[in-house]
C-alpha positions in Angstrom: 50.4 59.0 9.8 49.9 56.4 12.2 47.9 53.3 11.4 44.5 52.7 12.6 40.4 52.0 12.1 37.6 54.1 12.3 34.6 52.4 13.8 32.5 54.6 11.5 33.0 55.2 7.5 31.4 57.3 5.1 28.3 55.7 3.2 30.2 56.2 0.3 34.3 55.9 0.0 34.1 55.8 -3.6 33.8 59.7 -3.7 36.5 61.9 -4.4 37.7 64.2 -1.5 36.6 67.4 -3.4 33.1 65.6 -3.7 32.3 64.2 0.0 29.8 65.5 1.9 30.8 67.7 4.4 29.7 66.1 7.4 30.1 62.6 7.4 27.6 62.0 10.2 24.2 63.0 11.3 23.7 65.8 13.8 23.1 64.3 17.5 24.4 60.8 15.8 27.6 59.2 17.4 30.9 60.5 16.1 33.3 58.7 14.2 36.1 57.0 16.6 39.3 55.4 16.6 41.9 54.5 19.3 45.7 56.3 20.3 47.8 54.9 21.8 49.5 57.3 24.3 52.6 57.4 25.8 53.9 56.2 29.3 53.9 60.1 30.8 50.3 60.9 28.6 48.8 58.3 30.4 50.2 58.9 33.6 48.8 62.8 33.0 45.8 61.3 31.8 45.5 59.1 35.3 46.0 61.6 37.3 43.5 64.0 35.6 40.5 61.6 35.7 41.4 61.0 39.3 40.6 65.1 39.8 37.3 64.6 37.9 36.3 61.8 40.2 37.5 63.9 43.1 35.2 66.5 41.7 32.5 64.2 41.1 32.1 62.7 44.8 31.4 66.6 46.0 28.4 67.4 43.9 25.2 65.8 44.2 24.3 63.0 42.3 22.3 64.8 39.7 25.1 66.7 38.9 26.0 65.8 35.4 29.4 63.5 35.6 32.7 65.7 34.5 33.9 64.6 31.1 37.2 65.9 29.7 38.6 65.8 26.4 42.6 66.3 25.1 41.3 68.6 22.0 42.7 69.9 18.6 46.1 70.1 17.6 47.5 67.7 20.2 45.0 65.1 18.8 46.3 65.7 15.2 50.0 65.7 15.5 49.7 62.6 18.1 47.7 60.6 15.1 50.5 62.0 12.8 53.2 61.1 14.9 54.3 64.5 15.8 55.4 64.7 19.6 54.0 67.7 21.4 54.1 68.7 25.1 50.9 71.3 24.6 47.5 69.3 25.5 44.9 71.7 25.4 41.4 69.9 27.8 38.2 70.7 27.2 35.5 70.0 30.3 32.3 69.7 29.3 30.3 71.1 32.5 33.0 73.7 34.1 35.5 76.9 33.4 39.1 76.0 33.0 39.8 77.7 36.5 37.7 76.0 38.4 38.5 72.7 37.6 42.8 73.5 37.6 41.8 74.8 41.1 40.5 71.8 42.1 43.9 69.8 40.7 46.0 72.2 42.7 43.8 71.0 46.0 43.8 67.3 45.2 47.7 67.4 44.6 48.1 68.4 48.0 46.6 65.4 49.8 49.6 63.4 50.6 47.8 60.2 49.4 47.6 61.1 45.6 51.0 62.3 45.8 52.1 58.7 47.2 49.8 57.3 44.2 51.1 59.2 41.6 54.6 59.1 42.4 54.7 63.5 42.5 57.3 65.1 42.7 57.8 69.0 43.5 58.3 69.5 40.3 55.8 67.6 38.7 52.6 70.4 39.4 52.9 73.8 38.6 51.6 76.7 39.5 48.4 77.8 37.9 48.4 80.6 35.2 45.2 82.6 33.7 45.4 83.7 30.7 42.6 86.5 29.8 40.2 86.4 26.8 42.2 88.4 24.1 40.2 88.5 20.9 43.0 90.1 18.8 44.9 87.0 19.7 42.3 84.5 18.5 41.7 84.0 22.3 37.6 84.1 22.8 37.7 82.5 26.4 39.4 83.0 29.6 42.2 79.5 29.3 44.0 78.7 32.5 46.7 76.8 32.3 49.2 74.6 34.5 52.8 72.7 34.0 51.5 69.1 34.7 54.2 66.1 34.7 56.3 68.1 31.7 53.3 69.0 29.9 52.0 72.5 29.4 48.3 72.0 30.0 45.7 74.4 29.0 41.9 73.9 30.8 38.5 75.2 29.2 35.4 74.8 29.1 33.7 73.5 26.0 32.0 76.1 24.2 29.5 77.4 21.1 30.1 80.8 19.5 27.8 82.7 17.9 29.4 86.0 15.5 27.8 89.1 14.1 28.7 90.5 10.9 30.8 93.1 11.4 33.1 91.3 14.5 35.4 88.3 14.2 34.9 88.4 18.4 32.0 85.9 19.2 29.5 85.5 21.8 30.5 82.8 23.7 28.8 80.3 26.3 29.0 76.8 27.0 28.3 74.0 24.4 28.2 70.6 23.5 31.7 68.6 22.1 30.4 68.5 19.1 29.4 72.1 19.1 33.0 72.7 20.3 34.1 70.9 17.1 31.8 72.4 14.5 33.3 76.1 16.1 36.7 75.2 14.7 38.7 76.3 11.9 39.3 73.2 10.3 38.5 69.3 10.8 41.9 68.1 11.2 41.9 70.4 14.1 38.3 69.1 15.8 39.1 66.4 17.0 38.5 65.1 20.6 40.4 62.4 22.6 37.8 61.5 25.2 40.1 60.7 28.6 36.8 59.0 30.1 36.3 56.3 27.2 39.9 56.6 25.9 38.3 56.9 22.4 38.9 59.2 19.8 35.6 61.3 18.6 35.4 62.8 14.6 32.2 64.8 15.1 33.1 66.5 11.5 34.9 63.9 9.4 38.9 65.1 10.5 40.4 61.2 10.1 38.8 60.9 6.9 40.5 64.0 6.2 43.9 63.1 7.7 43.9 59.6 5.5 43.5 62.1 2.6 45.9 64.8 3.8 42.9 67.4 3.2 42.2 70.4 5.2 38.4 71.4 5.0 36.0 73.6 7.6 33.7 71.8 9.6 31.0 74.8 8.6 30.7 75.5 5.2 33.5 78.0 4.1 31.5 80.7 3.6 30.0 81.2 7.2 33.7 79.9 8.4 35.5 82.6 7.2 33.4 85.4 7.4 32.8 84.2 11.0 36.8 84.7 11.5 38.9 85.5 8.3 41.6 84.9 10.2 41.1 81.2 9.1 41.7 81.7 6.2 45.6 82.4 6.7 45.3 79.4 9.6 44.2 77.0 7.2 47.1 78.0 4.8 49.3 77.4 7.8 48.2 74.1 8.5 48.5 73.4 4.5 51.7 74.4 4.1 53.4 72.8 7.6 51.4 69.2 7.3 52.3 69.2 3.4 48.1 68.8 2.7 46.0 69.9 0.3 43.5 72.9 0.3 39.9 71.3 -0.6 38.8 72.8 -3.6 35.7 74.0 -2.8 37.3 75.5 0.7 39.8 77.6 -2.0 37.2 78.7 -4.1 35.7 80.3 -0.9 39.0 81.6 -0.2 39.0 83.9 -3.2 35.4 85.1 -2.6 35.7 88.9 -2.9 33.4 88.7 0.0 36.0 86.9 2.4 39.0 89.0 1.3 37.0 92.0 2.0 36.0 90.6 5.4 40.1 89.7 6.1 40.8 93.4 4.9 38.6 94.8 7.8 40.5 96.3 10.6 37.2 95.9 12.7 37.2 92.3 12.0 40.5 91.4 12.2 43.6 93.0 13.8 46.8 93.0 11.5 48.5 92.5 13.9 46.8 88.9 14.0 47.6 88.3 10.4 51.5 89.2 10.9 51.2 86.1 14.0 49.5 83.9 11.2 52.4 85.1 8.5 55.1 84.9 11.0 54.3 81.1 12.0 53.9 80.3 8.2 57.4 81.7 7.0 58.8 79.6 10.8 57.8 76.5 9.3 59.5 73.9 7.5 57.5 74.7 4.0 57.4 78.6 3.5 57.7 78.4 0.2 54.3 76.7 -0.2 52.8 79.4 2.3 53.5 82.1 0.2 53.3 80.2 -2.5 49.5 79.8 -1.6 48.9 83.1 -0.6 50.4 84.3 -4.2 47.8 81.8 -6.0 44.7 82.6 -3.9 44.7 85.8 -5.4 45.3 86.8 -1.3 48.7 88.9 -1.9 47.2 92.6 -1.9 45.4 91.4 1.2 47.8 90.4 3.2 51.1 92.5 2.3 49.4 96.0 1.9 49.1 99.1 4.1 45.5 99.1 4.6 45.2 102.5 5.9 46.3 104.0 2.3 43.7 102.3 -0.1 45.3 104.3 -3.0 48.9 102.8 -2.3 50.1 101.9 -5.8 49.7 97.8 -6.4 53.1 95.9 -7.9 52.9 93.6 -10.3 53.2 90.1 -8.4 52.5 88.0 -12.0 56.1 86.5 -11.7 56.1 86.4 -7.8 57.1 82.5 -8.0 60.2 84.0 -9.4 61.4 85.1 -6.3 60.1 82.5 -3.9 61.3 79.5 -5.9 64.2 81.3 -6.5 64.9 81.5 -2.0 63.9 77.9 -1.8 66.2 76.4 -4.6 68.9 78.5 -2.9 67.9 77.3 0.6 68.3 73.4 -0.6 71.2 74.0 -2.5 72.7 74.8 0.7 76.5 74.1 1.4 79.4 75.5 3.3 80.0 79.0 1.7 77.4 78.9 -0.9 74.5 81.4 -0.8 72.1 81.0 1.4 74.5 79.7 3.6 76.5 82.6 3.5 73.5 85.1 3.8 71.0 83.3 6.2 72.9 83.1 9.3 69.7 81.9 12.0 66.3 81.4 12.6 64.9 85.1 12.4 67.1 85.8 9.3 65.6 83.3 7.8 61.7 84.3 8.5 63.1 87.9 7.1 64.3 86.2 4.2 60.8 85.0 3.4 59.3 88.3 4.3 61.9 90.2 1.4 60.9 87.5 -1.0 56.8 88.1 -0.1 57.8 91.7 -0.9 60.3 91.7 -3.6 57.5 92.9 -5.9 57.4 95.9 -3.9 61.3 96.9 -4.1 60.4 98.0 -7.6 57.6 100.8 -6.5 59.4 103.9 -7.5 59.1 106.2 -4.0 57.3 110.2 -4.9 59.8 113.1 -5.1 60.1 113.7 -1.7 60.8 117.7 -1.1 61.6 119.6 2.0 63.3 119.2 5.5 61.4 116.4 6.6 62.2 113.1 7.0 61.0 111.0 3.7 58.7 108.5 4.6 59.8 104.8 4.2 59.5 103.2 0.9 56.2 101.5 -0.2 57.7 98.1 0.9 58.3 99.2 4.6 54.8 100.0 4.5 53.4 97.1 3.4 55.2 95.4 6.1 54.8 97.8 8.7 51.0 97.9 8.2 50.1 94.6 6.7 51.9 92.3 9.3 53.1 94.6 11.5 56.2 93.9 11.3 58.7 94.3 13.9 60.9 97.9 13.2 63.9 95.6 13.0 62.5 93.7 10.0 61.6 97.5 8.4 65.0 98.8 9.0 66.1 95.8 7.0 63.2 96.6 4.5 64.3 100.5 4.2 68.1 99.9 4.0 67.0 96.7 1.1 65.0 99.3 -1.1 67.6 102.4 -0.4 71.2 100.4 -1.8 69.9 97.8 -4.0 71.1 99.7 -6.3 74.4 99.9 -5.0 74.4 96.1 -4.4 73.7 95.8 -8.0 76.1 98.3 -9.5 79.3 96.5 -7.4 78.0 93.2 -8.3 78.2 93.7 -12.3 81.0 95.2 -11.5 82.7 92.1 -10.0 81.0 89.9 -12.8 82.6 92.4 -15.5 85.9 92.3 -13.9 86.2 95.7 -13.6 89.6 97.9 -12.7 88.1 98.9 -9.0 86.7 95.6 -8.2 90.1 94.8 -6.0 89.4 98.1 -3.9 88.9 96.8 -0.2 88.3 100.3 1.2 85.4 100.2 -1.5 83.2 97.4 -0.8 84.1 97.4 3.2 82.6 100.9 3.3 79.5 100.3 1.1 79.0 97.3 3.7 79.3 99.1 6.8 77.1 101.9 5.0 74.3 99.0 4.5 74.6 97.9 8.1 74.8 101.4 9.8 71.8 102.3 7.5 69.3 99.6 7.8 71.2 96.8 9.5 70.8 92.9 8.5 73.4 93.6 5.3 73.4 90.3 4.2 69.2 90.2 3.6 69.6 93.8 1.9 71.9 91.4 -0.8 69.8 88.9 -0.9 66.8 91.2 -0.7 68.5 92.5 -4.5 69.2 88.8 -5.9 65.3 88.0 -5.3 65.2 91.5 -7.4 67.7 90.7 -9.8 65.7 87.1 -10.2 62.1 89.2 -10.5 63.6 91.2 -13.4 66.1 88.5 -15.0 64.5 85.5 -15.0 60.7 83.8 -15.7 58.8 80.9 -14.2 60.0 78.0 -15.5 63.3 78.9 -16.8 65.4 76.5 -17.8 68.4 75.0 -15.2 70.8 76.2 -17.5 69.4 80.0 -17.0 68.8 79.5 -13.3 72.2 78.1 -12.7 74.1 80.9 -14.3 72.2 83.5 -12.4 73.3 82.0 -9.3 76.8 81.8 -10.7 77.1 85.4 -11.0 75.2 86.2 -7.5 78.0 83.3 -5.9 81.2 85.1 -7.5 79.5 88.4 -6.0 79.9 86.9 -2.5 83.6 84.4 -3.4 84.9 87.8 -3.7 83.8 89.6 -0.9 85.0 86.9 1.3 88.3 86.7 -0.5 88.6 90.9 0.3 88.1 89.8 3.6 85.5 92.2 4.3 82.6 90.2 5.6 82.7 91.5 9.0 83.5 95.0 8.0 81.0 96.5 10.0 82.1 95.0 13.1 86.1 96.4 12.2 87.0 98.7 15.3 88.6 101.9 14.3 91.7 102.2 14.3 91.5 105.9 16.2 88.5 107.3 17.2 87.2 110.9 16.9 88.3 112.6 20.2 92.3 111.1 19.3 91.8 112.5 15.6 91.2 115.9 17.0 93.7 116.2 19.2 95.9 115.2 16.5 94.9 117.1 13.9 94.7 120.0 16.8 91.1 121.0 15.3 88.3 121.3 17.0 85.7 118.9 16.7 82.5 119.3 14.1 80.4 118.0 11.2 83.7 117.6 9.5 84.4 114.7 11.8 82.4 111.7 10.3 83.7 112.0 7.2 87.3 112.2 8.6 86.4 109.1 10.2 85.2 107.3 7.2 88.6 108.3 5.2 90.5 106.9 8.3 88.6 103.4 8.0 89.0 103.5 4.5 92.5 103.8 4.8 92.4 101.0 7.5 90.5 98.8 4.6 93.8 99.5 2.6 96.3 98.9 5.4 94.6 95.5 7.0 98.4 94.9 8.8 99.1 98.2 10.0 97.9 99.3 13.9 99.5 102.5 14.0 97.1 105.6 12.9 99.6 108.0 11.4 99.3 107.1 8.0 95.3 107.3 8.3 95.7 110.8 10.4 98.2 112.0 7.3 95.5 111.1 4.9 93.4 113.0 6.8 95.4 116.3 6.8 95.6 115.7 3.0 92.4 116.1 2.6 91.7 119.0 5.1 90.2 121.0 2.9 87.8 119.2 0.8 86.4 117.9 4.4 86.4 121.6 6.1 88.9 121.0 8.6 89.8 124.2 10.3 93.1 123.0 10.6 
């Protein structure tokens, strides 16, 4: 955190954080400040946009109250943190986001502001408005405009006032510190003031920062039932800045009152809460995301289908199994070990997470499942599918982890027992392109059974000795697929396709041919260095019969 003064302390620094008041100023009183320093192209956008509120000031009359605007939230914070970031999101205290970008747009236009600010074509966007959409934590109309690099975001400051059974306020124009008191934590409600070039702490966020503690500016209780959805935010924030939860602010979290409120689909879309999860498990702690949510007592709220309240519950006692299991694997990585070998990108890692958030699930037996339908997904998929809305790409990979775990598991004793088959290429190269053809993602559906294997083998706290031989045996599991060479099985082209099989075989084609097809690739699997299909086309008249050939 960068280094710097507030002009205004608490009465009392001697308090701990857990027992500070929560504001540290007087209503109507002057906030807390402190100065930034800004960079050569901030102040140059900074320039330039108090040169617009002038512009705007010199066409109303002179009663008009002055135009004021503010660089607000989590630009402020990651700026006194010393995180770069190109989104500035301005507040203006007396008029609607697209008024004032219109006005920028006409100023920019007047060749003598272009010769003072040095514009180039590039340099001002064009204007974008971006509609009030509750279910995306969007209350107010935002326009927004690419400004010297920067993606700029204009609003008007605002007060909200919510009922009890919406997390959609009433909105109208406020005061900064109303602004600030509206937001879901202090760290975020923080103003930079362009006009004074001062920082303003209406609800005691730098105190906060020096003490890397995330608190509401409201107390919790009206905070969170306002908009549960801050609960999960304020997790986020947690869990990417490395801070602490306030105490009291966790206790609230728990409230049966608040989880009840997060559970209401009126309230709060899922859809919202799978955004909130996603950008959790995208961050560089998602270990201490989940684990959060795990110790908040917040799991059955967040990873559930809530449209089936009589959905069995696992048991998620030993859930730090399986996340502190992913993240030793994800810092123990090397070329060719685990999670190197099984977390090939960005998404497959945020699935990753997501199969260790619901490896508690994999163990929820599905009902016997009778008739010509299709079975509906395991309970996992669900909880996915419903709780986070997660994308059906992510489900497939859910489905296909719960449907061959047990698959996974059986050839991986098998290569930890040394057993006679273990050298069968044709064996393992079809189970994998079975996994991928079935659910896709293989390598998460074996991953998705060690965080299992870990659930049922091991206990919190094991010692290293335990932990290291479980990932011994889970390393060999993968050492010997790679030394089969079957890796990219399901990518392995066929060495004849159906239409040549038939005509071979002089048979017309039918539901015999798929299983033809699999004893021709199995053969391939045997035969990696031979291209020419009449030894698989020989097995296949072997077997005519047993695969109803009418031959």
């Amino acid at each position: 955190m960068s280094k710097r003064k507030s002009d205004q302390l608490e009465d009392d620094d001697s308090c701990s954080t857990s027992q500070r008041p929560r504001q540290v100023r007087k209503m109507g009183s002057a906030p807390v400040t402190t100065n930034i320093e800004l960079s050569s192209q901030e102040a140059r956008l900074k320039k330039l946009l108090l040169d617009v509120a002038e512009y705007i000031d010199r066409s109303q009359p002179s009663s008009a109250e002055p135009i004021v605007l503010r660089w607000a939230g989590g630009w402020v914070r990651d700026k006194l943190l010393g995180i770069g970031s190109h989104d500035i999101d301005t507040a203006i205290n007396t008029m609607t986001g697209e008024a004032f970008s219109s006005k920028i747009v006409e100023l920019c236009k007047q060749p003598e502001t272009v010769e003072k600010h040095a514009l180039s074509d590039t340099d001002i966007g064009n204007l974008h408005k971006i509609a009030a959409n509750p279910d995306k934590s969007k209350h107010l109309e935002t326009t927004t405009i690419k400004l010297l690099g920067f993606d700029v975001d204009f609003v008007n400051l605002r007060k909200e006032t919510y009922t009890q059974d919406s997390r959609n306020p009433q909105v109208e124009f406020g005061t900064a510190e109303e602004d600030a008191l509206r937001r879901d934590a202090t760290i975020n409600a923080l103003f930079y003031n362009l006009n004074t070039g001062r920082v303003e702490d209406f609800t005691g966020g730098l105190a906060d920062m020096d003490a890397k503690l995330i608190r509401t500016p409201l107390e919790p209780l009206q905070t969170f039932t306002d908009d549960p959805l801050r609960v999960l935010r304020l997790i986020r924030f947690a869990s990417r800045l490395d801070f602490v939860i306030d105490p009291e602010v966790e206790a609230v979290m728990r409230d049966e009152r608040v989880l009840s409120a997060l559970r209401n689909r009126q309230k709060i879309s899922r859809e919202r809460v799978g955004v909130e999860v996603e950008k959790m498990f995208q961050g560089n702690h998602p270990r201490n995301a989940l684990k959060k949510i795990h110790s908040l007592g917040l799991y059955h709220t967040v990873f559930t289908d809530p449209n089936k309240p009589d959905m069995p519950q696992p048991n998620v006692r030993n859930l730090a199994v399986a996340y502190d299991c992913l993240e030793s694997l994800r810092q123990r990585k090397t070329p060719g070990s685990i999670y190197d070998v099984l977390v090939r990108s960005d998404e497959s890692s945020y699935f990753s997470w997501v199969l260790a958030a619901l490896t508690p699930w994999m163990s929820i037996a599905q009902p016997a499942h009778i008739g010509p339908t299709k079975p509906p997904p395991p309970f996992a998929t669900l909880a996915a599918r419903e709780g986070i809305k997660a994308p059906n790409k992510m489900c497939d990979a859910i489905t296909g982890s719960y449907n061959h775990r047990e698959e996974i598991m059986s050839l991986k004793v098998a290569v930890s027992e040394n057993a006679e088959h273990v050298h069968e290429r044709d064996r393992f190269g079809l189970a994998i392109r079975r996994w991928e053809a079935r659910g896709g993602q293989w390598k998460l559906q074996v991953l998705s059974a060690l965080l299992h294997d870990a659930l049922q083998t091991l206990q919190p706290g094991d010692t290293a000795s335990r932990d290291t031989a479980f990932v011994a045996g889970w390393q060999k599991f993968l050492d010997h697929l790679h030394e089969l060479d079957v890796m990219e099985a399901p990518s392995l082209k066929r060495i004849i396709d159906g239409k040549q099989l038939s005509k071979a075989l002089g048979a017309r084609p039918g539901i015999w041919m798929t299983a033809a097809l699999d004893v021709c690739v199995a053969w391939q699997l045997r035969n990696p260095d031979i291209t020419d299909p009449t030894g698989a086309i020989e097995e296949v008249r072997s077997k005519k019969e047993e695969l109803g050939i009418p031959i």
